[in-house]
LOLUM-120384 format. One line per field, with one value per residue: residue in one letter; x, y, z of N, C-alpha, C, CB in turn; residue number from 1. Coordinates in steps of 0.1 Angstrom, whole numbers, plus 2048, in hexadecimal, padded with zeros to 3 digits. Glycine has a CB too. Layout:
N
type = c(A_...)
n_c1 = c(X_...)
n_c2 = c(Y_...)
n_c3 = c(Z_...)
ca_c1 = c(X_...)
ca_c2 = c(Y_...)
ca_c3 = c(Z_...)
c_c1 = c(X_...)
c_c2 = c(Y_...)
c_c3 = c(Z_...)
cb_c1 = c(X_...)
cb_c2 = c(Y_...)
cb_c3 = c(Z_...)
seq = c(NUM_...)
! end
This chain:
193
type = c(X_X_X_X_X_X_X_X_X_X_X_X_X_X_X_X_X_X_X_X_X_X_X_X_X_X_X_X_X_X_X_X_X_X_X_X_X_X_X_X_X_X_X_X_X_X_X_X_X_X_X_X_X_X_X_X_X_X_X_X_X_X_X_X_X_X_X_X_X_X_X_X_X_X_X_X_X_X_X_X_X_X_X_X_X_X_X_X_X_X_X_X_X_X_X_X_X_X_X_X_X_X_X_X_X_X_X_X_X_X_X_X_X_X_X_X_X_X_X_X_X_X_X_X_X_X_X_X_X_X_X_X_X_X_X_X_X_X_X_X_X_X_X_X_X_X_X_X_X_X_X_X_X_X_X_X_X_X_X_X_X_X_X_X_X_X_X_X_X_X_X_X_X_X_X_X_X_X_X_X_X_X_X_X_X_X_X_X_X_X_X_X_X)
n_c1 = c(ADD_ADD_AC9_ADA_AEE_AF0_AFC_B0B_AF9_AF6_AD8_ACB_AD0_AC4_AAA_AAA_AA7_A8D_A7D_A7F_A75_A5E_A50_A54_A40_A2B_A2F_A32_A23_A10_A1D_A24_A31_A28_A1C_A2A_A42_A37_A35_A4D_A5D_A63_A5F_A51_A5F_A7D_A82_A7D_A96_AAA_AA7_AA5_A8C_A70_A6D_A8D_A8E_A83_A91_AA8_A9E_A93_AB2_AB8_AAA_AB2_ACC_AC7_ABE_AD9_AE7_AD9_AE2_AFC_AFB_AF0_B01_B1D_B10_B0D_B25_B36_B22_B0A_AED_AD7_AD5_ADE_AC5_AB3_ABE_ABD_A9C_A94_A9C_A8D_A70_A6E_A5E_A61_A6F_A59_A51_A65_A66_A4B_A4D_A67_A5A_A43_A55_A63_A4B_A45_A5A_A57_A44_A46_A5E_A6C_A6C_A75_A7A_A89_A9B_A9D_A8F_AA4_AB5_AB1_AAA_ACA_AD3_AC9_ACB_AEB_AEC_AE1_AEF_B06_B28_B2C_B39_B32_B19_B09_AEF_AF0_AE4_AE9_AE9_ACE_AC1_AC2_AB2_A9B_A9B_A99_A81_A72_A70_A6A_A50_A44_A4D_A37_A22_A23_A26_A0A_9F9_A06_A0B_A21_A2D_A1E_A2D_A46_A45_A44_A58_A68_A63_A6A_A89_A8C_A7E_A96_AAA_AA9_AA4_AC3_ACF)
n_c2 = c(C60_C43_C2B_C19_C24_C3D_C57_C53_C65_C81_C85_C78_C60_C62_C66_C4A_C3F_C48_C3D_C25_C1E_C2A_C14_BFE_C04_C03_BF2_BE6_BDC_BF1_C04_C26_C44_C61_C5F_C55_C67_C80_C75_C72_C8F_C95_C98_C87_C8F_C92_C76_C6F_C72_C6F_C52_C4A_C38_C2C_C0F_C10_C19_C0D_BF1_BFA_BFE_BE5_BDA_BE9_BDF_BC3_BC8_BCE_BB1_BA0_BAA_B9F_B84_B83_B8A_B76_B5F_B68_B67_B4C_B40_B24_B14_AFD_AEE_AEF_B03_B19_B1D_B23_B3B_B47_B4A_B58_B6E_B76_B6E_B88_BA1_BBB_BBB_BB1_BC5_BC9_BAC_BA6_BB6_BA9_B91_B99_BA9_B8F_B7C_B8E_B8A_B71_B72_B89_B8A_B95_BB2_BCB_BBD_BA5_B86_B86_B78_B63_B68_B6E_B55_B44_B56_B4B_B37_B31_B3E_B29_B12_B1D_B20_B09_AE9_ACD_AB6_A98_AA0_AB5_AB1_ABF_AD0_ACB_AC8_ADF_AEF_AE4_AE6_B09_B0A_B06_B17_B2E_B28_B27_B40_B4D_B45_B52_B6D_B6B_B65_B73_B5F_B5A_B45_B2D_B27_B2C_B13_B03_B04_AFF_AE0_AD4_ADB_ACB_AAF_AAE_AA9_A92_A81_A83_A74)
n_c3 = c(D55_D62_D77_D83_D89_D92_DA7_DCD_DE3_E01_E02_DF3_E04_E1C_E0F_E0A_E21_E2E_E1A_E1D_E38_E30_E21_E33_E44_E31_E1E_DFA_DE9_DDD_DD8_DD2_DC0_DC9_DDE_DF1_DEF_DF9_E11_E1C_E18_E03_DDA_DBD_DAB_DB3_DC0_DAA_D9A_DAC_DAD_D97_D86_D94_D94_D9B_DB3_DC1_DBE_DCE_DE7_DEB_DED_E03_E19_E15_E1D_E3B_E43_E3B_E4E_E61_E60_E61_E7A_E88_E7C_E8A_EA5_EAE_EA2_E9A_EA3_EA8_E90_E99_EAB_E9A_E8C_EA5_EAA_E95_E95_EA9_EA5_E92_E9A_EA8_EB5_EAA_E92_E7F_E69_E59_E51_E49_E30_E23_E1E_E0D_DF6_DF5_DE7_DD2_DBE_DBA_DA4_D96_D83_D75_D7D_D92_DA9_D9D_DA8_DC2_DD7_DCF_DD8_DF1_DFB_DF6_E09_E23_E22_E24_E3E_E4B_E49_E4D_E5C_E6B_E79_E68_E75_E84_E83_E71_E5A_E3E_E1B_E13_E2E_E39_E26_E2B_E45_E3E_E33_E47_E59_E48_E43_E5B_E64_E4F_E5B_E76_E6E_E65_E75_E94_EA5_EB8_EC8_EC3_EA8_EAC_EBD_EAC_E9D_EAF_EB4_E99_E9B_EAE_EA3_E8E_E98_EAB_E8F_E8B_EA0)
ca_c1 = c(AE4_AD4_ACA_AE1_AFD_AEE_B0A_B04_AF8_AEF_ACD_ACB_AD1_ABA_A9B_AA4_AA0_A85_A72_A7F_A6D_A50_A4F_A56_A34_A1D_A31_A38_A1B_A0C_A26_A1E_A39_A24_A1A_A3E_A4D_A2F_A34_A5E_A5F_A68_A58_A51_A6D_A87_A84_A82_AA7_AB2_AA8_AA1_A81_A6A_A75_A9A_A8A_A7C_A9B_AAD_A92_A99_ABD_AB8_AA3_ABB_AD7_AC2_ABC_ADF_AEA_AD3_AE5_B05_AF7_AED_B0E_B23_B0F_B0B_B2E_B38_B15_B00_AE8_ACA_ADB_ADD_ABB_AB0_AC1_AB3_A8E_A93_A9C_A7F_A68_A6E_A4C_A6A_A73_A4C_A50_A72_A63_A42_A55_A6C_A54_A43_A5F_A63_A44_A45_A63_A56_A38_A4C_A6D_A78_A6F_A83_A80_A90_AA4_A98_A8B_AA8_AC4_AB0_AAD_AD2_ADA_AC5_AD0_AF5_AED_ADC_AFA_B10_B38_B34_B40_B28_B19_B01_AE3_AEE_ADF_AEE_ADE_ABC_ABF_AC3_AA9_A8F_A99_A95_A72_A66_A79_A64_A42_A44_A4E_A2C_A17_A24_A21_9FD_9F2_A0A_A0B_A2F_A2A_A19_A31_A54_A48_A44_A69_A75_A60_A6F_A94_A89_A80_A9F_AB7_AA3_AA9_ACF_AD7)
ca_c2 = c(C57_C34_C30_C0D_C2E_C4A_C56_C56_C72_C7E_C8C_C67_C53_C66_C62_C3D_C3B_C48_C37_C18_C1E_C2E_C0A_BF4_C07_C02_BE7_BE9_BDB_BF9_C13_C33_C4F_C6E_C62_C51_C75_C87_C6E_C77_C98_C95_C9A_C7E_C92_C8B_C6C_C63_C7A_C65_C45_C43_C34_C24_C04_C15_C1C_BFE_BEA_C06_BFC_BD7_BD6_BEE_BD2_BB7_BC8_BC6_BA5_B9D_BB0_B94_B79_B86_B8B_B66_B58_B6C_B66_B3D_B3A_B14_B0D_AEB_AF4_AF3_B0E_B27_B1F_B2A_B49_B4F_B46_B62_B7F_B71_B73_B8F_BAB_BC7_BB3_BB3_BCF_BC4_BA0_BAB_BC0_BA2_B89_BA3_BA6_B83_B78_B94_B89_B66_B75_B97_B86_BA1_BBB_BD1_BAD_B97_B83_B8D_B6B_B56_B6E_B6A_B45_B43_B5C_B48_B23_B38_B3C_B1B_B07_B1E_B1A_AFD_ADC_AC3_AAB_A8F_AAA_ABD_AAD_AC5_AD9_AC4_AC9_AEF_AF1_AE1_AF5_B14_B08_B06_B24_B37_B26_B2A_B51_B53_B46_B5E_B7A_B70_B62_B79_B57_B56_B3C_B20_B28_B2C_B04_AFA_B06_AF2_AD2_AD5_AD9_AB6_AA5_AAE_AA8_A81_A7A_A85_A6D)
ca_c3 = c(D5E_D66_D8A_D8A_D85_D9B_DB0_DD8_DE7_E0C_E05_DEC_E0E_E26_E0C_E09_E2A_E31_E12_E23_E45_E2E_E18_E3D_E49_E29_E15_DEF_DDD_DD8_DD8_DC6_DC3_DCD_DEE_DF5_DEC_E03_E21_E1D_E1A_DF5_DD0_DB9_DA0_DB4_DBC_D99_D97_DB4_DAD_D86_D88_DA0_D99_DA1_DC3_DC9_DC1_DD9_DF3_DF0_DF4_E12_E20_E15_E25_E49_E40_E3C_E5C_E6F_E5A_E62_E8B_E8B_E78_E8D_EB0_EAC_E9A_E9D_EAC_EA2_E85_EA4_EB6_E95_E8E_EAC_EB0_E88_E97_EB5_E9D_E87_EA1_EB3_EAD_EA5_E80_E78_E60_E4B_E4D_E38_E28_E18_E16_E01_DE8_DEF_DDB_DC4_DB6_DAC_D9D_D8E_D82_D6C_D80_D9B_DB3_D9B_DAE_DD4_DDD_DCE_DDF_E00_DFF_DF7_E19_E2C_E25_E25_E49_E53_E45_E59_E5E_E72_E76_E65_E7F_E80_E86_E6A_E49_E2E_E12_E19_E3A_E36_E21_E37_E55_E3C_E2E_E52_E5F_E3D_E46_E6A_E64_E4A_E67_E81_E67_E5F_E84_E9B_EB0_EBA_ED3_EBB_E9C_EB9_EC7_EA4_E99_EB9_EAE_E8F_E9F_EB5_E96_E84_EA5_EAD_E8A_E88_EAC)
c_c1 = c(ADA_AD5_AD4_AEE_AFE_AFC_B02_B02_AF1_ADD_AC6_AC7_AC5_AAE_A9E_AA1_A95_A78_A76_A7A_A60_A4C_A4B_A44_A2C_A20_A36_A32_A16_A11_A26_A2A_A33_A23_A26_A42_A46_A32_A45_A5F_A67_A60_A5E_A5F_A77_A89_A85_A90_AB1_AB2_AA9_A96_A7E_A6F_A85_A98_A88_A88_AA4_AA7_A97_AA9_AC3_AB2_AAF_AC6_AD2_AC5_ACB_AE7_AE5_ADB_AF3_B03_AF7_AF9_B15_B1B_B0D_B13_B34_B2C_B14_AF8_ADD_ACD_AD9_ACC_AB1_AAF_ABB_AA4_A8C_A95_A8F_A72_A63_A64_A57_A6F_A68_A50_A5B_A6C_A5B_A47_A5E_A64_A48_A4C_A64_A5B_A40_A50_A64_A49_A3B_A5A_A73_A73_A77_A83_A85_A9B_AA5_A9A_A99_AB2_AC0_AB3_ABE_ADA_AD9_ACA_ADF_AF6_AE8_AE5_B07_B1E_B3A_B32_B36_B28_B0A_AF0_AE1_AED_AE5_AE2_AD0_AB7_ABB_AB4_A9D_A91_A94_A85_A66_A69_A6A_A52_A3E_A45_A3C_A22_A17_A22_A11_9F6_9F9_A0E_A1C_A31_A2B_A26_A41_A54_A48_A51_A6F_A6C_A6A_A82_A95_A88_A8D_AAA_AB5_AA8_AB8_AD8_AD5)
c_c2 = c(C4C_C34_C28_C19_C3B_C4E_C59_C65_C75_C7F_C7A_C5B_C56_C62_C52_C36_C40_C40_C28_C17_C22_C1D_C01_BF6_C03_BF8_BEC_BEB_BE7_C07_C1F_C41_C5D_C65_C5A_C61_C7B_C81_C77_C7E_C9E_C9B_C8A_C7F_C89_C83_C64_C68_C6F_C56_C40_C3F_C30_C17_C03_C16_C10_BF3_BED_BFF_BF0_BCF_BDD_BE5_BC7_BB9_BCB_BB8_B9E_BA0_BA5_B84_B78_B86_B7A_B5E_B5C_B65_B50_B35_B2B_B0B_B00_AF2_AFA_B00_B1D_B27_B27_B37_B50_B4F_B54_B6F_B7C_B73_B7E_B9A_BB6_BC6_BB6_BBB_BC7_BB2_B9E_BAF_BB3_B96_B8F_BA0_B99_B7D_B80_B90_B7E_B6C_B81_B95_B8E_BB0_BC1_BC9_BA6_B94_B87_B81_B60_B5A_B6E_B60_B43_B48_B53_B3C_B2A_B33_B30_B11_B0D_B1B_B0C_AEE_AD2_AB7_AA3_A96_AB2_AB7_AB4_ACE_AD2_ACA_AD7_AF4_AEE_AEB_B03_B12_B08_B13_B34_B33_B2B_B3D_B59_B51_B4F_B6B_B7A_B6E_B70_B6B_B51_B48_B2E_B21_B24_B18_AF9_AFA_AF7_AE3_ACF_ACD_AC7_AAE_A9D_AA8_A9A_A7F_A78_A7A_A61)
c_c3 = c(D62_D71_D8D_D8F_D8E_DA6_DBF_DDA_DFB_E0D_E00_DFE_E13_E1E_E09_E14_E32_E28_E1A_E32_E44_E2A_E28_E44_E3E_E21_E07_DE5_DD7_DD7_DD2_DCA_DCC_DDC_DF6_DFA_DF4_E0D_E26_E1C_E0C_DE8_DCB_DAD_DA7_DB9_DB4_D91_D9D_DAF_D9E_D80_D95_DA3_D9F_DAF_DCC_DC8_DCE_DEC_DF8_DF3_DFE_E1B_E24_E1F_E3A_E4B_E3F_E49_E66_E6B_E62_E73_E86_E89_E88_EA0_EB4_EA2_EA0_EA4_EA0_E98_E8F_EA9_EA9_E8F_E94_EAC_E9F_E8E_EA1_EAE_E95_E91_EAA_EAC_EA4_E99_E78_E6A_E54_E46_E45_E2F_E1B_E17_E0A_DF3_DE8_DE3_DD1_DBE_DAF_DA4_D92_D89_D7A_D73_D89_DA6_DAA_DA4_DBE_DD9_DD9_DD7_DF1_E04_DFD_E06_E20_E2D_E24_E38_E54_E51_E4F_E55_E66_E6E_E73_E72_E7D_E7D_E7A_E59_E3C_E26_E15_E24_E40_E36_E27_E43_E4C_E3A_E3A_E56_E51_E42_E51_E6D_E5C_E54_E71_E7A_E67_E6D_E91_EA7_EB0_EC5_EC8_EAF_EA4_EBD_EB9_E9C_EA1_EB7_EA5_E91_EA6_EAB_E92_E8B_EAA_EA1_E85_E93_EA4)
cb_c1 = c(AE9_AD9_ABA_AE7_AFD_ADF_B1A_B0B_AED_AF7_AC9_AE3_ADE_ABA_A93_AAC_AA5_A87_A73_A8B_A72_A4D_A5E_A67_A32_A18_A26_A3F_A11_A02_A31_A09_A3F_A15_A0A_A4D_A50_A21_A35_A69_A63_A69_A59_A43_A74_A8E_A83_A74_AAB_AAC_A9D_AA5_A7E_A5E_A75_AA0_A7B_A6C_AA0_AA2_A80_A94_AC5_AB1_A98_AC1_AE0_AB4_AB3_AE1_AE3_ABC_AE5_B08_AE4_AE2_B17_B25_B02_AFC_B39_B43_B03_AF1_AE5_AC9_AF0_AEA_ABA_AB4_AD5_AB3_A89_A9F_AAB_A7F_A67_A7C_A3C_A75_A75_A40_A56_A89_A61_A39_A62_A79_A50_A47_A6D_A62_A3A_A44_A6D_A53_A2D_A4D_A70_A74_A69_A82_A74_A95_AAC_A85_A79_AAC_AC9_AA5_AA3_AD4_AD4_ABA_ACA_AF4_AE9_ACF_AFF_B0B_B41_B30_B49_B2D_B1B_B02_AE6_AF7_ACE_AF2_AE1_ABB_AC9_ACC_AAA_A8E_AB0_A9D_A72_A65_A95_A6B_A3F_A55_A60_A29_A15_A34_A25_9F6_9F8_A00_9FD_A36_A19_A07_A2C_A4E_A36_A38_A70_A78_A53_A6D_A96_A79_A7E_AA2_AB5_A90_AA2_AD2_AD0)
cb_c2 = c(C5E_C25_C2C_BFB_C34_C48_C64_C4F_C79_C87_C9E_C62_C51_C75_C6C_C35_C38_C53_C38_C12_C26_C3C_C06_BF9_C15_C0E_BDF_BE3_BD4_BF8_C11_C39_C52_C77_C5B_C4B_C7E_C88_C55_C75_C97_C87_CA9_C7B_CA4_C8E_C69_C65_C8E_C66_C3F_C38_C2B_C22_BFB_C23_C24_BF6_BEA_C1A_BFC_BD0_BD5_BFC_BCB_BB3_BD6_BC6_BA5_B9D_BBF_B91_B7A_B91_B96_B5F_B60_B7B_B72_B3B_B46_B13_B18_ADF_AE9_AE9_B08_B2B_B19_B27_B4C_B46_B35_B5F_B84_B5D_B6E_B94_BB8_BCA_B9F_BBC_BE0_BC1_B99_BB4_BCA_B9F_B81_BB0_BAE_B7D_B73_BA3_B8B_B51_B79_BA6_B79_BA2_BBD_BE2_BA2_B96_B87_B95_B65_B50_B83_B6B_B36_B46_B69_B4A_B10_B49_B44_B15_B06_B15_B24_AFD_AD7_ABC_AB2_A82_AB4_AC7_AB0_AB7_AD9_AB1_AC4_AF3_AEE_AD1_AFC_B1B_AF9_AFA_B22_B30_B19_B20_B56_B4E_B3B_B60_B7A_B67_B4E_B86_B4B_B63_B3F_B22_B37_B3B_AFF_AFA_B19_AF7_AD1_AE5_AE5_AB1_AAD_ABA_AB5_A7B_A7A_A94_A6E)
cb_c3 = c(D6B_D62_D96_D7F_D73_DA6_DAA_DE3_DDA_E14_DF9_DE2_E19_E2A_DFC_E03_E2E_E34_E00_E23_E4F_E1F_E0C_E4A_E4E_E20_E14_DEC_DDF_DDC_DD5_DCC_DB5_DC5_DF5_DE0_DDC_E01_E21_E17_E25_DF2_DC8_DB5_D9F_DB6_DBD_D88_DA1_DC3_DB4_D84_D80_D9E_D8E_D9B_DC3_DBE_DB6_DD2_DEF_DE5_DED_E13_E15_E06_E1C_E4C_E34_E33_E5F_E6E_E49_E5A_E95_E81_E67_E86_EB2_EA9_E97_EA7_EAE_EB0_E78_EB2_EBC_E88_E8F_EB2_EB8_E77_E9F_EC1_E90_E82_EA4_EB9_EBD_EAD_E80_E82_E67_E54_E53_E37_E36_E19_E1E_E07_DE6_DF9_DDD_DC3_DBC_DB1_DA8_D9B_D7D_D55_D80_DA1_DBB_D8D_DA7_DD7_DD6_DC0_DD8_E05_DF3_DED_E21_E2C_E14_E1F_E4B_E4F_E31_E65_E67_E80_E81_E56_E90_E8C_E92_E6E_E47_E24_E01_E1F_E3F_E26_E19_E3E_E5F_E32_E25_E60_E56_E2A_E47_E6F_E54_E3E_E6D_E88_E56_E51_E8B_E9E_EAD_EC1_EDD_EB4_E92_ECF_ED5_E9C_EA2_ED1_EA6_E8B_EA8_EBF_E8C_E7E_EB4_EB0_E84_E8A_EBD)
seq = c(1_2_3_4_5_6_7_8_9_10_11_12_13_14_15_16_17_18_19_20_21_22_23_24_25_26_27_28_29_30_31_32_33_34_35_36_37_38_39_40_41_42_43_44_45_46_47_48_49_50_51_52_53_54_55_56_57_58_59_60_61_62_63_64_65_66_67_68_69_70_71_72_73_74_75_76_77_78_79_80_81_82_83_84_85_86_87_88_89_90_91_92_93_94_95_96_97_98_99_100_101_102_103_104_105_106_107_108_109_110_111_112_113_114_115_116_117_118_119_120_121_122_123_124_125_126_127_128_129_130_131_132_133_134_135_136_137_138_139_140_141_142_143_144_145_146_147_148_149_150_151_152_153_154_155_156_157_158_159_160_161_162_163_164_165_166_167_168_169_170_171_172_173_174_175_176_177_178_179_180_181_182_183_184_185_186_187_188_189_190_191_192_193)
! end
C-alpha cells in the first residue's frame, strides 16, 4: 500500500500528532525516524507501516501544519468579513505576532524554504500553496476600494507581512516589526486617498 493510500487509523492520527508537536519543538531539517519514534512513544517500523516512508511523514506533517495554517486564514476571513484590506491585514499581523504561533511559524517557514530548494521532494509545492492561501486572504471578499490596489497590492502587503514575520522570528522584536506593518498600512492608505 502507498502511504498517498494508507487507510486512516486511530493509533495513525495520535502518532501524527504527536510527531507534529515533536517536529513544532525541533523543526524538520534534521528529522531522523528513531528519535521521532523514541520521543512518541513509537518504533521507527511503524511509522514506516503508517506513513510509508519518511518523506510520507513529512508530507503528513506538512499538511497537518497547513491545515492550522488554514484555520487562521479561515479565523481572519471570517472575523474581518467585508473589512478594508487595512483592517484584515491587521488582524493577519496579530495572529502573526502573537509568541503562542512561534512554533508553527518556524515550522512553515522551514518547509517554506525547503520547498524552493527541495522541489521534488515531500515539500514540493509548500511555498506556492502558501503564497496562494495568503494573497487568498489579503484580497479577501471585499468590496474593491481606492486603498485596495489588487493583485500588486496583495502582494506587497504579503511581501512585507513575510519580511516583517522573518524579522520577528529572527529578532523576537514585536514592537519594531508590529510599527513597521502599520507604516506600511499608512503608506498604502496616503497613497490610495
Amino acid at each position: 500500500m502507498s502511504d498517498a493510500t494508507r487507510a486512516p487509523s486511530a493509533r495513525r492520527d495520535e502518532l501524527l500528532e504527536s510527531a507534529y508537536r515533536y517536529v513544532l519543538r525541533s523543526g524538520l531539517a534534521e528529522l531522523s525516524l528513531r528519535p521521532l519514534a523514541t520521543a512518541i512513544g513509537s518504533s521507527p517500523r511503524v511509522l514506516l507501516f503508517l506513513f510509508g516512508s519518511k518523506d510520507g511523514l513529512i508530507r503528513e506533517l506538512l499538511a497537518r501544519a497547513r491545515s492550522d495554517e488554514l484555520a487562521l486564514l479561515d479565523r481572519v476571513r471570517a472575523d474581518s468579513a467585508g473589512s478594508d484590506p487595512a483592517t484584515v491585514t491587521r488582524a493577519t499581523w496579530r495572529w502573526l505576532v502573537d509568541p503562542a504561533h512561534r512554533p508553527l511559524l518556524t515550522l512553515w517557514l522551514e518547509a517554506y524554504a525547503r520547498s524552493l530548494v527541495d522541489p521534488g521532494g515531500p515539500w514540493t509545492g509548500f511555498a506556492r500553496q502558501t503564497v496562494d492561501d495568503w494573497l487568498g486572504v489579503l484580497a479577501g471578499p471585499t468590496t474593491p476600494r481606492r486603498s485596495d490596489r489588487g493583485p500588486a497590492g496583495h502582494t506587497l502587503t504579503l511581501a512585507v507581512l513575510r519580511g516583517a514575520l522573518l524579522d520577528l522570528l529572527a529578532t523576537g522584536d514585536a514592537d519594531r516589526t508590529t510599527a513597521a506593518v502599520e507604516e506600511h498600512l499608512d503608506l498604502v492608505g496616503a497613497a490610495g486617498r
